[in-house]
C-alpha positions as CSV (number, residue, x, y, z in Angstrom):
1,X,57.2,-41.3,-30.5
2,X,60.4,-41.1,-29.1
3,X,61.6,-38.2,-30.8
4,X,58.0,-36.7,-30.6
5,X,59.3,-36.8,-25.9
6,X,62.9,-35.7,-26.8
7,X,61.5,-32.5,-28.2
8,X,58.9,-32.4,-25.4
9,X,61.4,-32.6,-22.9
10,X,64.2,-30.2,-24.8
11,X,61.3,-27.6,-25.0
12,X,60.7,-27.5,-21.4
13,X,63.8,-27.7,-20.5
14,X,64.9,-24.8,-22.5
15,X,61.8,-22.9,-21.1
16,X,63.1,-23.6,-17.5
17,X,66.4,-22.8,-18.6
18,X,64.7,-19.0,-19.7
19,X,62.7,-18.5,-16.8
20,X,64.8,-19.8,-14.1
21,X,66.6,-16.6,-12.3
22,X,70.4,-16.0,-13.1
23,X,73.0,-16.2,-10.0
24,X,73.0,-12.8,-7.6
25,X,76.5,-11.6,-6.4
26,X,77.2,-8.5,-4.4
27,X,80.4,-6.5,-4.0
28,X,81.6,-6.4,-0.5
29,X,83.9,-3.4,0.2
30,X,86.2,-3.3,3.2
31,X,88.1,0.1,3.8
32,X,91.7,-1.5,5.7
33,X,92.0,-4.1,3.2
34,X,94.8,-4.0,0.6
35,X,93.6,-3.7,-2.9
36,X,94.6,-6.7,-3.9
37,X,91.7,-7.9,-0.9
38,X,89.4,-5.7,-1.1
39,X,86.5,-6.8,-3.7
40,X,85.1,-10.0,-2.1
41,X,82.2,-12.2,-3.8
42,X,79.2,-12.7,-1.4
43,X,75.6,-14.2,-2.7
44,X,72.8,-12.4,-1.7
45,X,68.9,-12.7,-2.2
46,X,67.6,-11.3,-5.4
47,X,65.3,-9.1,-3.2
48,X,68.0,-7.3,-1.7
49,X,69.9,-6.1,-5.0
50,X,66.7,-4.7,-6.8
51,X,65.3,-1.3,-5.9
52,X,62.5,-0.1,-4.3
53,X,59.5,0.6,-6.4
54,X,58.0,3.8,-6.8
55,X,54.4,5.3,-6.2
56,X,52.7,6.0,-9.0
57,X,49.6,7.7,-9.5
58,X,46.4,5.8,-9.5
59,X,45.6,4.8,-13.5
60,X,42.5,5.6,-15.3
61,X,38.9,4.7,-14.4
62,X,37.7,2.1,-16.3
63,X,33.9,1.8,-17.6
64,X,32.6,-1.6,-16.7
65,X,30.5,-2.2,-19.2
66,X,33.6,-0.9,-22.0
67,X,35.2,-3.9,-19.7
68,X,32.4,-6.4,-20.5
69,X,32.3,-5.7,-24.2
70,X,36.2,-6.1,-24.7
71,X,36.0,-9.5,-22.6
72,X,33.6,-10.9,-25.1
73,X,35.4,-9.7,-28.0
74,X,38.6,-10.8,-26.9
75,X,36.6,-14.5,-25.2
76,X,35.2,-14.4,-29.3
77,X,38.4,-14.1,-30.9
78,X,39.9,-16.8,-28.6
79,X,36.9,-19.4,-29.8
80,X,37.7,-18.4,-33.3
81,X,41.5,-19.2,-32.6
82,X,40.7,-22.4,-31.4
83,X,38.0,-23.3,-33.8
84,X,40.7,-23.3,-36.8
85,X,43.4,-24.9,-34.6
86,X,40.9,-27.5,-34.5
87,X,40.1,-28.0,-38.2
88,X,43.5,-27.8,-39.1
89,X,44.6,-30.6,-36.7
90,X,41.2,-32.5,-38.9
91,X,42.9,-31.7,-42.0
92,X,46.3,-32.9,-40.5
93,X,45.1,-36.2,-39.1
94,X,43.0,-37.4,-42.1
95,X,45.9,-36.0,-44.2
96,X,48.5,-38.6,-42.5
97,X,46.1,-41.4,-41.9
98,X,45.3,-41.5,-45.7
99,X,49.0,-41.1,-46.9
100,X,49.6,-44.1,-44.1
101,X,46.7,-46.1,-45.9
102,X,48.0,-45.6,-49.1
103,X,51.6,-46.4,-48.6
104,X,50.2,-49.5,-46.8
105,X,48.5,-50.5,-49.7
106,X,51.4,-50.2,-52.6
């Protein structure tokens, strides 16, 4: 169990670690400086070094009931998905508990 939490634990840390935003820094420039002075290291917001987004035109219109019918097929496929994760977890289980029982009993 306890190397069952490690892995928990390393897992979200690593997906902090991947989603967690990197350190900004922004050039500062002043023009009477020497050169040796000039490039200073000051942190700004994230916000401030990205650009501005563009318009865009508006996208395509969409058919509500084309909307509908994908939704169930992709709400069906989803059920599927989770129907064999569940018989596989089944096979898994029994699979272990048996081995367990038989190793118990040699």
């Amino acid at each position: 169990m306890a190397k069952v939490r490690g892995l928990l634990l390393a897992g979200l840390l690593g997906v902090l670690l991947l989603w967690a935003a990197p350190a900004q820094a922004a050039v500062v420039e002043t023009a009477g400086a020497p050169a040796a002075a000039q490039v200073a290291r000051v942190t700004a917001p994230a916000e401030a070094l990205l650009p501005a987004p563009r318009q865009t035109q508006p996208g395509p219109v969409l058919d509500p009931t084309q909307t509908d019918k994908a939704n169930a097929q992709k709400s069906r496929n989803k059920l599927i998905a989770g129907g064999i994760a569940v018989v596989l977890l089944v096979i898994v289980f029994f699979g272990r508990r048996t081995r367990a029982k038989r190793k118990k009993g040699d």
